[in-house]
C-alpha positions as CSV (number, residue, x, y, z in Angstrom):
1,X,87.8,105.1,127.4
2,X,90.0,103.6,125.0
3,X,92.8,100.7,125.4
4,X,95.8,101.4,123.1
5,X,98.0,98.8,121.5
6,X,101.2,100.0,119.7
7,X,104.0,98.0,118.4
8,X,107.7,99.3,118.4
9,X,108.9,100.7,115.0
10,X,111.9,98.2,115.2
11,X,109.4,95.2,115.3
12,X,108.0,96.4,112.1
13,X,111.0,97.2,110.2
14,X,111.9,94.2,109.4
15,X,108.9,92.3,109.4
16,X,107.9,90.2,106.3
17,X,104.3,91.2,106.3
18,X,105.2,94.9,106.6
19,X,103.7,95.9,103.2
20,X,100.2,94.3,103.7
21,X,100.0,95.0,107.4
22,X,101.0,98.8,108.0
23,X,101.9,99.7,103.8
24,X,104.8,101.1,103.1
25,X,104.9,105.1,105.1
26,X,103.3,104.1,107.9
27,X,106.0,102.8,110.9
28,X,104.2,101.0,113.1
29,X,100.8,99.4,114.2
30,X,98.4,100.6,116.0
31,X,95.2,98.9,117.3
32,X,92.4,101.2,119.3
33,X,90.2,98.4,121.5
34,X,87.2,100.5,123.8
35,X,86.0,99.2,126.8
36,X,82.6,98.3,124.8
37,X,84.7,95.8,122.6
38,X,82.6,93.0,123.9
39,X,79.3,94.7,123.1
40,X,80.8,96.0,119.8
41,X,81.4,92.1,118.6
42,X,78.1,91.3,120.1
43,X,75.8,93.2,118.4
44,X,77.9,92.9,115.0
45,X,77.6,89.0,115.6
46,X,73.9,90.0,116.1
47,X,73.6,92.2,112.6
48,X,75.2,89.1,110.3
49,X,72.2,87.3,110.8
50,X,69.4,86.8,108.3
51,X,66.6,87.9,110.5
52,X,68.5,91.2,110.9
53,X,69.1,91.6,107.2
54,X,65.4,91.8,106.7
55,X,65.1,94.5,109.3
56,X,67.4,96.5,108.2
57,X,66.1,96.3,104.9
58,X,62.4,97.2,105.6
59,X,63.8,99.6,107.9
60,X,65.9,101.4,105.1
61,X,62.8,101.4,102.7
62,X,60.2,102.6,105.6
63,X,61.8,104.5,108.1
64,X,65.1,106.1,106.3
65,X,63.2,108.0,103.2
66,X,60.8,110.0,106.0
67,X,64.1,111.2,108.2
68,X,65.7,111.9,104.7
69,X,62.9,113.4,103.1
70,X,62.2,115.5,106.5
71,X,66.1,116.5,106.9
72,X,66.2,117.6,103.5
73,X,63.2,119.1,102.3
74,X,61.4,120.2,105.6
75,X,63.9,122.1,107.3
76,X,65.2,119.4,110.2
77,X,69.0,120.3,109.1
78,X,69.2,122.6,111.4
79,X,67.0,124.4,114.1
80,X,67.3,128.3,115.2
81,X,64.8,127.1,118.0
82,X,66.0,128.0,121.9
83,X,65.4,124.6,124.2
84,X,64.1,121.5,124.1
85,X,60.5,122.2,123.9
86,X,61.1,124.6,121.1
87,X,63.2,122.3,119.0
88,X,60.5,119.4,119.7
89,X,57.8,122.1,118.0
90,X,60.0,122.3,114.9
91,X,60.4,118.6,114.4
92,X,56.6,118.0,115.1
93,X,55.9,121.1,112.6
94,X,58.3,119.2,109.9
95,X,56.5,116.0,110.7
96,X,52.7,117.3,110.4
97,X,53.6,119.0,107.2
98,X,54.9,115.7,106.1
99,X,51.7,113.5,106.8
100,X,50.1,116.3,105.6
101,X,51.4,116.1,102.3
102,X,50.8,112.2,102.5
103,X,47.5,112.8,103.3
104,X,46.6,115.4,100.4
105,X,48.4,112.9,98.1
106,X,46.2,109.8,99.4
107,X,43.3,112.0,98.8
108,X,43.7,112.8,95.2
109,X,45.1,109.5,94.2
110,X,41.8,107.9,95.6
111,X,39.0,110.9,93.6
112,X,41.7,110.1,89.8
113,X,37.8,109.8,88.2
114,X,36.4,112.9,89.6
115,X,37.8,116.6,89.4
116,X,40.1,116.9,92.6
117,X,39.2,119.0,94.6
118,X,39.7,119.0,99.0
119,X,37.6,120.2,101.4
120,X,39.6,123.0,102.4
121,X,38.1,124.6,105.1
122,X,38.0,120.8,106.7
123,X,41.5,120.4,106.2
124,X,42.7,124.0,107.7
125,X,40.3,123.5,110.7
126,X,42.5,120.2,111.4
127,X,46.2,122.5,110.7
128,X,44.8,125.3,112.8
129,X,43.3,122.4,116.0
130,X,46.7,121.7,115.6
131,X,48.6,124.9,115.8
132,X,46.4,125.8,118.7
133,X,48.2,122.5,120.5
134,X,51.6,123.8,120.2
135,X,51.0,128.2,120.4
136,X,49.6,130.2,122.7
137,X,46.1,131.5,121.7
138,X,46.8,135.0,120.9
139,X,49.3,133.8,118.1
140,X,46.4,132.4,115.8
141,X,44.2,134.7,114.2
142,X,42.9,132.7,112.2
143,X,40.7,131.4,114.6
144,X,38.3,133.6,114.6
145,X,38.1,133.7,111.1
146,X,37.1,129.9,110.1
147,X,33.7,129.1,113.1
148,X,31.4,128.0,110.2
């Protein structure tokens, strides 16, 4: 719900500020005002002040790579799935793959000394305890395959 303000073209036609108010082609002015003005002015009163500066800046450097990494690089551009529930799989898949990564990354940073190398049947058990979360049983083979 928007409030409209328009001046007349006649007002502006002759006015002196013309040229740094509306420029030159445009005829008249226009101001747009929602109903949520008040909160609008609130919250932007809210965002000029120093406390909220450093949010937003540790939020930019914490929270803004992941979703930007995730959109991407991980697929979250755009899901094909049908329904809530099947979209929520999709972003959980994006985000396991991402910690994932993380986590494989933590891993070989901390063993620089020693030859890398991961536990990789550990590692697969924990992707495949997860898989079995979010599919039905019969969709995991795979199961059957790593019980040792």
């Amino acid at each position: 719900m928007m409030k409209v303000y328009r001046s007349s073209e006649t007002v502006c036609k002759n006015c002196p500020l013309r040229k740094s108010c509306i420029g030159e082609k445009t005829k008249f002015k226009k101001i747009d005002n929602s109903i949520f003005k008040p909160h609008y002015d609130k919250m932007h009163a809210k965002l000029q002040t120093m406390h909220a500066k450093r949010i937003l800046k540790k939020r930019s450097s914490t929270v803004e790579p992941v979703l930007g990494t995730m959109i991407n690089f991980l697929n979250l551009k755009r899901t094909n799935a049908r329904g809530i529930k099947q979209a929520m799989k999709h972003v959980l898949m994006s985000a396991l793959v991402y910690n994932l990564k993380k986590y494989v990354n933590f891993v070989t940073r901390k063993r620089i000394s020693v030859p890398v190398a991961i536990d990789f049947r550990c590692n697969f058990n924990i992707v495949v305890a997860v898989f079995d979360i979010f599919l039905p049983p019969h969709s995991l083979a795979t199961n059957s395959i790593i019980k040792n």
